[in-house]
N, C-alpha and C positions, 0 to 999 in steps of 0.2 A: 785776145792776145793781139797787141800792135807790133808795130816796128820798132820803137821806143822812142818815137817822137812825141814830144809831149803837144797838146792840145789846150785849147781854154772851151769853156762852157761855149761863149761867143762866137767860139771857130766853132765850134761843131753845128750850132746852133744855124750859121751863115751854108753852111756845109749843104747842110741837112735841107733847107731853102733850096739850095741851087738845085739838090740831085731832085726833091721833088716838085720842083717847080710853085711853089704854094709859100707865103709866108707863115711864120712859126710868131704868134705874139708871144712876147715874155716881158717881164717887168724885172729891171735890177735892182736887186735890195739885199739889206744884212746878211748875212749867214747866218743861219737857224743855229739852236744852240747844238751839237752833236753833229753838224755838218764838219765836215772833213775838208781843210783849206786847201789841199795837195795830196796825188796819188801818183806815184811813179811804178813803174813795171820794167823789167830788164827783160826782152825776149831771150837774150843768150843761150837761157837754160834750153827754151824750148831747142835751139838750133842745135844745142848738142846734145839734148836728151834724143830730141824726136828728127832729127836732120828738118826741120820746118823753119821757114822762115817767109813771113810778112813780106810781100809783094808790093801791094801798092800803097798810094796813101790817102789821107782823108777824104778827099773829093770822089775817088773810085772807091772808095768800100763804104761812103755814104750812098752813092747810086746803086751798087750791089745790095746792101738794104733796104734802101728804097724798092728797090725790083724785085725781091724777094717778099717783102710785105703787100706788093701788088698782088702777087701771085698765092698770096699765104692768108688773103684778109683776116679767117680766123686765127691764125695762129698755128700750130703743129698739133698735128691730128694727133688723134689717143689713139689709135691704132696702131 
């Protein structure tokens, strides 16, 4: 769940570089058949279902993941 500000692959991808310091290779090419050109999300709902609402934005919730994946290398315990 975001803020509703939309994103491009590119930005995330630039994002994601910066928070962990490391470059990300990627190559631009077609859309695979069944890839999905646009995905929108409206948080609203959550802000009035759950009183929650998206704080910050790309650059800190990429270092938040970042920092959490440092800390998580496997992933989420089965415990």
């Amino acid at each position: 769940l975001g803020t509703g500000t939309g994103y491009s692959v590119l930005q995330m991808v630039r994002a994601m570089e910066k928070a962990s310091g490391r470059e990300i290779k990627y190559r631009i090419t077609a859309r695979r058949e069944g890839d999905v050109a646009s995905c929108y999300a409206d948080p609203a709902l959550a802000e009035r279902e759950l009183g929650w609402k998206a704080a910050f934005g790309l650059d800190k919730m990429c270092e938040d993941l970042w920092r959490w994946q440092l800390q998580n290398p496997t992933g989420f315990s089965k415990n």
